[in-house]
C-alpha positions as CSV (number, residue, x, y, z in Angstrom):
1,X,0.0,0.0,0.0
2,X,1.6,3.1,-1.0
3,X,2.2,6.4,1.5
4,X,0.5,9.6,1.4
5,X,2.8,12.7,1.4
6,X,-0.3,14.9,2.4
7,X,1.1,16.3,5.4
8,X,4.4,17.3,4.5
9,X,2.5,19.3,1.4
10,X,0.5,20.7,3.6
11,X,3.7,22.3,5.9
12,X,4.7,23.4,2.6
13,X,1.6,25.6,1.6
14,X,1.3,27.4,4.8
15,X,4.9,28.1,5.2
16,X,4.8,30.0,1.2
17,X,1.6,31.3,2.8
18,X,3.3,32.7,5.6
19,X,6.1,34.3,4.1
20,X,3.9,35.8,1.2
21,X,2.3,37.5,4.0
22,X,5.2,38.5,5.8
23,X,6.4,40.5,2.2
24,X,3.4,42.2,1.8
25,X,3.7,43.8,5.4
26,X,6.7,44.5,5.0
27,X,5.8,46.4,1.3
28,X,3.0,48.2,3.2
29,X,5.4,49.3,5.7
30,X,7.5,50.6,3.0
31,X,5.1,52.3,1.7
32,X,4.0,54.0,4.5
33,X,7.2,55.0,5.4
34,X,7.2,56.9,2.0
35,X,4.1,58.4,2.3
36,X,5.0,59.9,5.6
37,X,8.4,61.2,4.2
38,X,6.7,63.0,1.2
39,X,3.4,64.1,3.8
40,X,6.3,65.6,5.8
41,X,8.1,67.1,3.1
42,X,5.4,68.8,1.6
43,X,4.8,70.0,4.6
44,X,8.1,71.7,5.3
45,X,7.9,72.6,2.3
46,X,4.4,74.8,2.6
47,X,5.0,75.9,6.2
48,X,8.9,75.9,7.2
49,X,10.5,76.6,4.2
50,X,8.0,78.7,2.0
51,X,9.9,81.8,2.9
52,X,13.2,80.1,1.3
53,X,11.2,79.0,-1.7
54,X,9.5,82.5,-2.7
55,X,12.5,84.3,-2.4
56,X,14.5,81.7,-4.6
57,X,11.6,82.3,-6.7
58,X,11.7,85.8,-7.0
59,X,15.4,85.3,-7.7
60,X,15.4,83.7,-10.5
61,X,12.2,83.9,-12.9
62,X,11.8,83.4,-16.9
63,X,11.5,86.5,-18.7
64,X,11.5,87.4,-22.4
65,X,14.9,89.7,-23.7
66,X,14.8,91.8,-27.0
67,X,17.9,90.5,-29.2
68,X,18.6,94.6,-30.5
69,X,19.8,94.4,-34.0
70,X,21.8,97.8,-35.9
71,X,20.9,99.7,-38.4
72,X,21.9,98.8,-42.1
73,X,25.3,101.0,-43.0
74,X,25.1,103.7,-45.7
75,X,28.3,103.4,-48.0
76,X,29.2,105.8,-50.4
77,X,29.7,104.1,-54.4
78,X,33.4,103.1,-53.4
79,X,32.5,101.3,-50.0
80,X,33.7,104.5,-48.0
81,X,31.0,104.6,-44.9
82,X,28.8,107.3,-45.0
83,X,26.4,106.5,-41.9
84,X,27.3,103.5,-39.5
85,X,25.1,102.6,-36.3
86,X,27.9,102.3,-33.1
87,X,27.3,100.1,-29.8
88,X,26.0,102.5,-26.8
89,X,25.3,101.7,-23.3
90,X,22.0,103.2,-21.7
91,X,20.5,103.7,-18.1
92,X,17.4,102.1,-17.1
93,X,15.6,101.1,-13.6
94,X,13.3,98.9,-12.0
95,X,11.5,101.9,-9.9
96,X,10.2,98.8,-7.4
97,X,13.8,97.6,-6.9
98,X,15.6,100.8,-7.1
99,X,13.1,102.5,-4.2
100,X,14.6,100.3,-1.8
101,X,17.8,102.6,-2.6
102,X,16.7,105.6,-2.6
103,X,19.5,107.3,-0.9
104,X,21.7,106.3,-3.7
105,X,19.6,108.2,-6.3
106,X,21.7,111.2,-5.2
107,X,24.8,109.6,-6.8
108,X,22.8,108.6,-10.0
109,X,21.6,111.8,-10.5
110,X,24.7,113.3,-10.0
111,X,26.9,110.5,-12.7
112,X,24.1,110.9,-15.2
113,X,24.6,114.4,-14.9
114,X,20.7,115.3,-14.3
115,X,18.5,117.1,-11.6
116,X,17.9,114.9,-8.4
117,X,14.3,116.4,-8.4
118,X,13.7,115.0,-12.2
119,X,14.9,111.6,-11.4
120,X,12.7,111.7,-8.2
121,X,9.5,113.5,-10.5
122,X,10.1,110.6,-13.2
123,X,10.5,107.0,-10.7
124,X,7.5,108.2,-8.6
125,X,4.9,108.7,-11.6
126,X,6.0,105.2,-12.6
127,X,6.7,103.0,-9.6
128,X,4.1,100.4,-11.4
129,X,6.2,100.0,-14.1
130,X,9.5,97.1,-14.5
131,X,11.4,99.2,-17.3
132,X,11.7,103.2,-16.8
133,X,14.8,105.0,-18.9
134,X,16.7,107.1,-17.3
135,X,19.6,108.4,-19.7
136,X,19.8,107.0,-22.9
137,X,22.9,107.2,-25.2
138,X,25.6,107.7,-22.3
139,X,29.3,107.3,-22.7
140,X,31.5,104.2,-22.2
141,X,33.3,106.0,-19.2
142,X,30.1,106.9,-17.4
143,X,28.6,103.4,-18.0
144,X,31.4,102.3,-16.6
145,X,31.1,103.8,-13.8
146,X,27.2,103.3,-13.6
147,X,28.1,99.4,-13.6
148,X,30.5,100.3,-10.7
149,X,28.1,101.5,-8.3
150,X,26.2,98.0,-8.1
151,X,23.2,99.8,-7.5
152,X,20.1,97.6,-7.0
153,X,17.4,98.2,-9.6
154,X,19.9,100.1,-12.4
155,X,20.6,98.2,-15.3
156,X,22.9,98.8,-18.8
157,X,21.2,97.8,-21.9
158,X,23.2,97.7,-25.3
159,X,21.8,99.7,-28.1
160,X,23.1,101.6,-31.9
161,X,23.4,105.0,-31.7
162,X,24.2,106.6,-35.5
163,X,27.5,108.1,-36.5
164,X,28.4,110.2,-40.0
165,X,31.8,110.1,-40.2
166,X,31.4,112.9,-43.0
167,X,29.4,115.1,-40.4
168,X,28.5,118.2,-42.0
169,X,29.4,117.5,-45.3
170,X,27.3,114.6,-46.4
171,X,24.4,116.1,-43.1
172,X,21.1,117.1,-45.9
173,X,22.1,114.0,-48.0
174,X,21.7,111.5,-45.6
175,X,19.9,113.4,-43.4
176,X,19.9,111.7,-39.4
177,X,18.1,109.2,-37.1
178,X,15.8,110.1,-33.7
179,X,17.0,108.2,-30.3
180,X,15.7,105.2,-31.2
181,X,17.5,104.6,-34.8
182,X,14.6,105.9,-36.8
183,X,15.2,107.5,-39.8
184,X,13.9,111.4,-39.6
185,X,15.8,113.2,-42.9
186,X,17.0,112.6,-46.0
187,X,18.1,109.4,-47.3
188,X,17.5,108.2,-44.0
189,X,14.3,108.8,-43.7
190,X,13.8,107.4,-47.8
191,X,15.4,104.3,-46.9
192,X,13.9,104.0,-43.5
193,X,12.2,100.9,-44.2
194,X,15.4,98.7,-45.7
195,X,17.8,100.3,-43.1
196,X,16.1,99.0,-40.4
197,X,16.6,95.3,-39.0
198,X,13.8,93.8,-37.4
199,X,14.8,92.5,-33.5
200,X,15.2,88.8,-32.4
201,X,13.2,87.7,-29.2
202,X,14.7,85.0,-26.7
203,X,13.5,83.3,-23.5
204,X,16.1,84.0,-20.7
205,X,16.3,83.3,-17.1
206,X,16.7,86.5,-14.7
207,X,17.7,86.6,-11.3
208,X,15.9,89.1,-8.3
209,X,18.4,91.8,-9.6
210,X,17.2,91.6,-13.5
211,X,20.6,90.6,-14.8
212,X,19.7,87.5,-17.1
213,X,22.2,84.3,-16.1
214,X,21.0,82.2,-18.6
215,X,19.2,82.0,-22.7
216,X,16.6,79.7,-22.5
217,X,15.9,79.4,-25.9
218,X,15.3,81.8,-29.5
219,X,11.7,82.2,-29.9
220,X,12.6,84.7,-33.4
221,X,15.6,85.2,-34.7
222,X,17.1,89.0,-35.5
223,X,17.4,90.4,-38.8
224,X,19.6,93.3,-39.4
225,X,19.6,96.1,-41.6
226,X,20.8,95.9,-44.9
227,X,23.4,98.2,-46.3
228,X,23.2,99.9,-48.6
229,X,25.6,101.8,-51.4
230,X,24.8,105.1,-52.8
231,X,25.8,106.3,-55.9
232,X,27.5,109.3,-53.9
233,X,31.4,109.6,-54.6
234,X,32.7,110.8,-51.0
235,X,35.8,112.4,-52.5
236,X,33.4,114.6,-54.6
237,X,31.3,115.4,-51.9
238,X,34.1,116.6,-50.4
239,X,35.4,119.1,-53.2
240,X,31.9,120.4,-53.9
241,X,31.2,120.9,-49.9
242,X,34.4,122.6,-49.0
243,X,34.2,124.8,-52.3
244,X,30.2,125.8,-51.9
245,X,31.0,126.8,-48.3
246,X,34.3,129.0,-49.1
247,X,32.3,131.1,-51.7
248,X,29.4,131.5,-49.3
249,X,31.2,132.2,-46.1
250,X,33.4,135.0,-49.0
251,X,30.3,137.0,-50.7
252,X,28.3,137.0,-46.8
253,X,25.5,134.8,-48.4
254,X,22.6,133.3,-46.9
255,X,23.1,130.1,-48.4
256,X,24.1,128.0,-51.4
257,X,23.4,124.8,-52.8
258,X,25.6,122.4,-55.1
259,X,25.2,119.4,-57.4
260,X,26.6,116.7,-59.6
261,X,25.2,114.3,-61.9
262,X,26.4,111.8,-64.1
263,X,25.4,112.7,-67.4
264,X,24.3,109.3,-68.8
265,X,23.1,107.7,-65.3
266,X,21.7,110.6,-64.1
267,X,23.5,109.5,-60.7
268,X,23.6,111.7,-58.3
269,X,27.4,112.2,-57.5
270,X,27.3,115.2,-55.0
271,X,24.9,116.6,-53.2
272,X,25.5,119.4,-50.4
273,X,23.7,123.0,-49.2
274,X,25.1,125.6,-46.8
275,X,24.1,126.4,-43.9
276,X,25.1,123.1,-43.1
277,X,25.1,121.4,-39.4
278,X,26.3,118.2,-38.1
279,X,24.1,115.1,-37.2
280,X,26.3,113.7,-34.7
281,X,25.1,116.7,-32.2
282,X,21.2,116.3,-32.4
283,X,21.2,119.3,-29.4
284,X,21.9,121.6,-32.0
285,X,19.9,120.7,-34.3
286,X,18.0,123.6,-35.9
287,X,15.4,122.9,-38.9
288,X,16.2,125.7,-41.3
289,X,19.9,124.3,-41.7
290,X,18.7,120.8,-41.8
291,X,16.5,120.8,-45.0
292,X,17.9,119.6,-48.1
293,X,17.4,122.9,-50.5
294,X,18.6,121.3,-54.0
295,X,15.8,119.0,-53.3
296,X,13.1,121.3,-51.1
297,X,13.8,124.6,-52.3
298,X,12.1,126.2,-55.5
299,X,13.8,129.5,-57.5
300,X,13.0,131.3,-60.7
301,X,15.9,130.0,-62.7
302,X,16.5,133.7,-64.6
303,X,19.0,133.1,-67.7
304,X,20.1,129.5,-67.2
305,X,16.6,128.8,-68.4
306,X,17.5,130.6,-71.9
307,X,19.0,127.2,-73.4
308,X,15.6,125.7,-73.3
309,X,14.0,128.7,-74.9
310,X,16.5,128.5,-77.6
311,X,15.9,124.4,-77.9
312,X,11.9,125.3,-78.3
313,X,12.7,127.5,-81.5
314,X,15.2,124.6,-83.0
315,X,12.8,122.3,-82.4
316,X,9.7,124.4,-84.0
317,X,11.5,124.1,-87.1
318,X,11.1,128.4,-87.6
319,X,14.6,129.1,-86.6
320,X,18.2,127.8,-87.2
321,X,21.6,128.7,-85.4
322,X,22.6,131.4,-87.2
323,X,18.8,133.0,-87.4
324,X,18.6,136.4,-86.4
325,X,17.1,138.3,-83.5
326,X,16.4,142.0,-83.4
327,X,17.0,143.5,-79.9
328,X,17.1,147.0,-80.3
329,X,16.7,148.9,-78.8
330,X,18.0,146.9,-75.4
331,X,14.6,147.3,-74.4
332,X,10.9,145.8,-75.0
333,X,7.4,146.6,-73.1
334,X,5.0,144.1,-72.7
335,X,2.4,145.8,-71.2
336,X,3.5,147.0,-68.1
337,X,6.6,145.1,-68.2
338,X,9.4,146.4,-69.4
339,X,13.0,143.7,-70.4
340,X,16.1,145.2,-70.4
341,X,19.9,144.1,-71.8
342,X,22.5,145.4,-69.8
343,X,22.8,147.3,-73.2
344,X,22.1,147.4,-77.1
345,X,23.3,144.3,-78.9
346,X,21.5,145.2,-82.0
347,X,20.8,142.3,-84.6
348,X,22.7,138.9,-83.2
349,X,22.0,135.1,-83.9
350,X,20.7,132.5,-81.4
351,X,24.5,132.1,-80.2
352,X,24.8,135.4,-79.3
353,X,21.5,135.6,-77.2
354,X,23.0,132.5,-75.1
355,X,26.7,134.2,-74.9
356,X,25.7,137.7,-73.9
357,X,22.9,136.3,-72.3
358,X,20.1,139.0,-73.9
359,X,16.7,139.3,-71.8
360,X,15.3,141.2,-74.7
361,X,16.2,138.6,-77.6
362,X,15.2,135.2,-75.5
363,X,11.9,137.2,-74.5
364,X,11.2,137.3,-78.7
365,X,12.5,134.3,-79.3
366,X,9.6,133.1,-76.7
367,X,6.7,135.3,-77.7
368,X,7.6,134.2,-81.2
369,X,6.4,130.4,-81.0
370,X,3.3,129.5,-79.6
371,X,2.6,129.2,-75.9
372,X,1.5,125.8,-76.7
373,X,4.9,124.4,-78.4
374,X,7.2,126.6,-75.4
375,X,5.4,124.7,-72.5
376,X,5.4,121.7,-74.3
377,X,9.2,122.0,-74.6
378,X,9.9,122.9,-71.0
379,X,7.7,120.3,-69.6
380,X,9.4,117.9,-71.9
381,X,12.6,118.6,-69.8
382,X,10.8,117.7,-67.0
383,X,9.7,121.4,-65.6
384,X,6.9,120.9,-63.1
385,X,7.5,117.6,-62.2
386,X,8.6,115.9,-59.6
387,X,11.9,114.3,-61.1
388,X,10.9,110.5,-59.4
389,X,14.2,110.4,-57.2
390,X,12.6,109.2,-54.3
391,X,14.3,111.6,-52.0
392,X,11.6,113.0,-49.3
393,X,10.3,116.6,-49.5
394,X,11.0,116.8,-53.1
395,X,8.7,119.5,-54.8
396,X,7.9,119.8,-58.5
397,X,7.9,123.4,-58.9
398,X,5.5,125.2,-60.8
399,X,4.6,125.5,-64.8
400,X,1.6,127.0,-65.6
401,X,-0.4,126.0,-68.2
402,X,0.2,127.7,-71.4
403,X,-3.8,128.0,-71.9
404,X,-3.2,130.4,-68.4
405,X,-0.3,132.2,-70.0
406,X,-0.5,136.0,-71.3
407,X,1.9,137.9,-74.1
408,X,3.9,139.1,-70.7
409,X,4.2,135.9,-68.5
410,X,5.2,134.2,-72.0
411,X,8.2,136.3,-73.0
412,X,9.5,136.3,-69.0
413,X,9.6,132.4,-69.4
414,X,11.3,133.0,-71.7
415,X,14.2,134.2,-69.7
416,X,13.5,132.5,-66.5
417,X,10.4,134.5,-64.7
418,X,7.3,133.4,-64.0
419,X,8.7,130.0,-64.1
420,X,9.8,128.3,-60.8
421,X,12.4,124.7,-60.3
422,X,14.5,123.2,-57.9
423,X,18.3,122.8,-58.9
424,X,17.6,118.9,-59.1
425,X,15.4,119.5,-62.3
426,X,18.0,122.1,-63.6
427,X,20.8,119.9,-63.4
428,X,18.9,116.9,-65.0
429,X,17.4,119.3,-67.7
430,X,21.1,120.4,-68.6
431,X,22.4,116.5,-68.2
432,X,19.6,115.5,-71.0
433,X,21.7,118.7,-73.0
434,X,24.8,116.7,-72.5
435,X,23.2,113.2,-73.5
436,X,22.4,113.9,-76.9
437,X,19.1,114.7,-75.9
438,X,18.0,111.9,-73.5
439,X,16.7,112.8,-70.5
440,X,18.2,110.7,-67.7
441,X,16.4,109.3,-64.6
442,X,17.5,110.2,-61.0
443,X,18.9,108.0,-59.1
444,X,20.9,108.0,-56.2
445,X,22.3,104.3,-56.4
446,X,25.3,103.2,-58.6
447,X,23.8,102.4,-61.9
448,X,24.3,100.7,-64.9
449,X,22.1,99.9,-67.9
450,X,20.0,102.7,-68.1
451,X,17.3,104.1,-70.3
452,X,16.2,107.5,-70.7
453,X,13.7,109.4,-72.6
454,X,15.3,110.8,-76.1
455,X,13.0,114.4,-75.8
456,X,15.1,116.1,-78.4
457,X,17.1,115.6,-81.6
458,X,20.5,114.5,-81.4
459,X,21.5,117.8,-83.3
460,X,19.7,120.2,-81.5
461,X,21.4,119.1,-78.4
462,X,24.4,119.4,-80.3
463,X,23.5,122.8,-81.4
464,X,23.0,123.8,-78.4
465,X,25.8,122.4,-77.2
466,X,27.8,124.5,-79.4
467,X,26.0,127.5,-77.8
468,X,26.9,126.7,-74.3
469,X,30.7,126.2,-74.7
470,X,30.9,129.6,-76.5
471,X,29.5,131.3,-73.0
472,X,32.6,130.0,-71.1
473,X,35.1,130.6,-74.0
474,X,34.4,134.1,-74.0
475,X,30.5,134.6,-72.8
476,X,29.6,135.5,-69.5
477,X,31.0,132.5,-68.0
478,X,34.9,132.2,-68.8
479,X,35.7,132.2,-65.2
480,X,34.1,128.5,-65.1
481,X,36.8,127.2,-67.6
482,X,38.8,124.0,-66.3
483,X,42.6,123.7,-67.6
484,X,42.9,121.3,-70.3
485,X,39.4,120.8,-70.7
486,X,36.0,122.4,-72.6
487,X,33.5,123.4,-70.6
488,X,29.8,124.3,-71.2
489,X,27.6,125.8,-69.0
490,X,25.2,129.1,-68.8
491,X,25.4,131.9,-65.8
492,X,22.3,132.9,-64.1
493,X,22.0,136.3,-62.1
494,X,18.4,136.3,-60.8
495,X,16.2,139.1,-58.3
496,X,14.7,137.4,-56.0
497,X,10.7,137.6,-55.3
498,X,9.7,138.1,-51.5
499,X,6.6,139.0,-49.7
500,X,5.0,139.7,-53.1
501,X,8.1,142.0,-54.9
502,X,11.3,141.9,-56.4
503,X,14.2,143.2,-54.4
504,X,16.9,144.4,-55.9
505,X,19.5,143.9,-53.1
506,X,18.9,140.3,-53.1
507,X,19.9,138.5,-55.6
508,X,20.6,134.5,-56.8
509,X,23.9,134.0,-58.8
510,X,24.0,130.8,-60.6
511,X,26.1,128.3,-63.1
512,X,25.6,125.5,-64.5
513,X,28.0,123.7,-66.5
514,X,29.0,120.6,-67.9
515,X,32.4,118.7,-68.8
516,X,34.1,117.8,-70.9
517,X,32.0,119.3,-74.0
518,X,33.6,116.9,-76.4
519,X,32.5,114.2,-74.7
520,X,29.8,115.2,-71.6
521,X,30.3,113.1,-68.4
522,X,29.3,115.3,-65.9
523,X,26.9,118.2,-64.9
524,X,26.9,120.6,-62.2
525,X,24.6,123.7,-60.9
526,X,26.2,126.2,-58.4
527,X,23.7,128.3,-56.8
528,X,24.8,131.3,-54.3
529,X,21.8,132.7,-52.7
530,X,21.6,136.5,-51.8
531,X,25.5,137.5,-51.6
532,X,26.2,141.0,-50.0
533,X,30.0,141.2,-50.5
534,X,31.5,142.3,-53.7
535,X,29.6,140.8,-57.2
536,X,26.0,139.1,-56.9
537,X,26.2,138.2,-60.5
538,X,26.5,134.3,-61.1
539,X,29.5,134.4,-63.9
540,X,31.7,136.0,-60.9
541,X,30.7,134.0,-57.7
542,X,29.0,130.8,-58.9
543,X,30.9,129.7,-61.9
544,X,34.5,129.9,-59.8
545,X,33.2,127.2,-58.2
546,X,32.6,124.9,-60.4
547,X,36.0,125.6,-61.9
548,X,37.4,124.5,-58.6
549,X,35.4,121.5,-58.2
550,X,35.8,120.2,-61.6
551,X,39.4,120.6,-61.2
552,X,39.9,117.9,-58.6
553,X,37.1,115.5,-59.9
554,X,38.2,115.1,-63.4
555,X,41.8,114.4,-61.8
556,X,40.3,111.6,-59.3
557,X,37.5,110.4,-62.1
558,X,40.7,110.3,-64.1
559,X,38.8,111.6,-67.3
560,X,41.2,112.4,-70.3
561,X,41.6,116.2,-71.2
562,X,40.3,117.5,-74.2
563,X,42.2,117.9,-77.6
564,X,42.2,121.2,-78.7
């Protein structure tokens, strides 16, 4: 009979029952151990250390930074910088932290150079605020010693300040930024949008004192400016600025304005206007120095306007070079108007009214063609119109209509009254002239192919050409000639109009030439407004300065002299 082995299985269960039983106390216990450690933690936590856990807290918090990006650079056509934006330190405050310290605003006042009673005026009226300026723009020495003061609540913060390293010669060109970067004149103000860069964003971690100790992560990434190159040559900037000035500061003048285009490009080369100022000091800023007058500023262009006249009657097909005008006596009435020559030159061709500059035969010349054909002509040249440059404030003058015109306002167009410009559309109207009659666009970026309007025959620009160099061989203008070259060009002595009048001591003296005839590359109007020492008339004051000028550029353009 076989043996059962039921007890010994039995001692087996209950002994794996036991010890199951024993693990799963023991797993409890465990467990309760680690509920009571975290119950007891959490309660430090909430009750003994809460004091230890907000002020870590408040030291050290995740805030959002501005990444500050510069300005795009302005560069002259050769890469020579014209406007750059330069690292600055400013000085800002927490008002909520820096209260704590408020016997130290004494010493901040006093570095920052500003009244204790207008820091005081400007924390109180913001104590809600995180972020208060306090002086902007300050110099590395006094930031220095800002940082040194470990003052709690005053912060640095890195911005672009601009600088011109051309100051006042290049200053209504470019024109100048505001505080903030922003473009306010000028060039500055046209290119506004492509100059500025747009700012990056980034999380940071900041401790109680607003210093950030460590980048998080980007949330956008900067952009900066772009730069940009002008078609400005800084080397002729320079000539034409340093010239204009001399010749204003000599003959006591109000002011004067100069420019320079390339006669095929119609790129604007130089650009500059006395009074002048300089746009790294924005305290002395004043806004009758800082407009840009070739561009703002319109004038009655007196006998510079005479080549056009002449051009009309070419182009009417009635008269040829060698017709001939009648001006005796010196004098003619148009109602009660009366022209005048500085005296009689009798019976004279079209050459002759543009080299002795005659009122009295230009007036005929005019009254002879239809109003019709002579506005046509003018506004051909562009005359009225805004010339498209892009530069801000630029005015279009004023034309009349011809249906508006009477026998009088006719034959003063005819020598440059009752017509009104801005030395812009006078220098491109003498550039289209020197381009075989193609009227250039403005531009004030290099350029290369370009297409302009062809608004006259080759031959009558030629023509008139011709008629031009003969004035500064021996015309009115011979103190404009350049050695080793042929120059053409027209003087301009002009009475100004004010409150209603003409007055006879004030006067506008102007030239405008263009070199080398043979082979035109470059124009230039000179305008000297209201000189009171020695001559007012433009042949003696204005065309000296384009002799200068031209001088020096066609030596650093390097453009081959003329054959004679």
């Amino acid at each position: 009979m076989p043996i059962q082995p039921k007890k010994k299985n039995s001692r087996r269960r209950r002994y794996k029952k036991y010890n199951s039983a024993i693990r799963r106390r023991w797993i409890l216990v465990i467990f309760l151990i680690v509920i009571i450690i975290l119950f007891w933690r959490a309660i430090d936590l909430q009750i003994n250390s809460s004091h230890f856990l907000q002020s870590q807290g408040q030291k050290r918090h995740i805030g959002i930074e501005k990444i500050i990006v510069h300005r795009g650079m302005l560069m002259d056509r050769n890469g020579e910088p014209l406007a750059i934006s330069t690292p600055i330190q400013s000085v800002w405050v927490n008002p909520k932290q820096f209260v704590e310290n408020k016997s130290q605003w004494g010493k901040l006042a006093g570095l920052l150079d500003i009244e204790l009673v207008a820091l005081e005026k400007l924390l109180i009226n913001r104590m809600q605020r995180e972020f208060v300026y306090v002086k902007r723009h300050i110099s590395p020495f006094i930031a220095a010693e800002v940082k040194e003061l470990k003052l709690s609540g005053v912060f640095l913060q890195r911005e672009y300040r601009r600088y011109y390293p051309t100051k006042e010669m290049s200053a209504h060109l470019l024109g100048f930024t505001n505080i903030d970067d922003q473009g306010q004149e000028g060039l500055e103000l046209g290119l506004n949008n492509f100059l500025t860069g747009i700012s990056g964003v980034r999380q940071v971690i900041k401790n109680k004192y607003g210093k950030v100790i460590a980048y998080v992560k980007n949330i956008s990434l900067p952009r900066p400016g772009q730069d940009i190159r002008l078609s400005i040559d800084r080397r002729l900037q320079y000539w034409t600025y340093q010239e204009l000035k001399t010749a204003v500061l000599r003959a006591k003048a109000t002011a004067g304005s100069a420019i320079i285009l390339d006669i095929k490009t119609g790129e604007v080369l130089a650009m500059t206007n006395q009074p002048d100022y300089n746009p790294n000091n924005r305290r002395e800023l004043k806004s009758d120095h800082y407009r840009n007058r070739v561009i703002t500023d319109v004038f009655e262009p007196g006998s510079t306007i005479k080549p056009f006249t002449i051009i009309a009657a070419l182009t009417s097909g009635k008269y040829i070079p060698t017709s001939r005008i009648d001006t005796r006596p010196g004098i003619l009435k148009l109602g009660k108007h009366i022209i005048r020559d500085s005296r009689n030159y009798g019976v004279i061709d079209l050459a002759t009214v543009i080299r002795k500059s005659s009122n009295v035969g230009a007036s005929k010349i005019a009254l002879s063609l239809s109003a019709e054909q002579l506005w046509n002509n003018l506004t051909k040249f562009g005359f009225g119109k805004i010339s498209g440059s892009g530069f801000p404030g630029e005015v279009a003058g004023s034309l009349m209509n011809f249906q508006q015109w009477n026998k009088a306002r006719q034959g003063t167009i005819g020598y440059g009254y009752g017509i009104n410009m801005t030395i812009l559309q006078l220098a491109r109207a003498y550039a289209a002239i020197g381009n075989q009659g193609i009227l250039p666009p403005i531009s004030f970026f290099p350029t290369e192919a370009v297409q302009g309007q062809q608004i006259i025959r080759k031959e009558i620009a030629a023509q008139t050409m011709q008629m031009l160099e003969a004035v500064v061989t021996n015309g009115t203008g011979t103190l404009a000639q350049v050695k080793g070259f042929r120059v053409a060009g027209k003087t301009g002595t002009v009475r100004k109009y004010i409150t209603g009048k003409y007055v006879g001591e004030n006067h506008l003296a102007l030239f405008v030439g263009i070199v080398p005839a043979s082979a035109p590359r470059l124009v230039m109007v000179v305008l000297i407004d209201s000189p009171h020492r020695g001559s007012y008339y433009g042949g003696k004051i204005a065309a000296p300065v384009f002799s200068k000028v031209m001088t020096n550029v066609l030596r650093v353009l390097n453009i081959s002299p003329d054959d004679y």
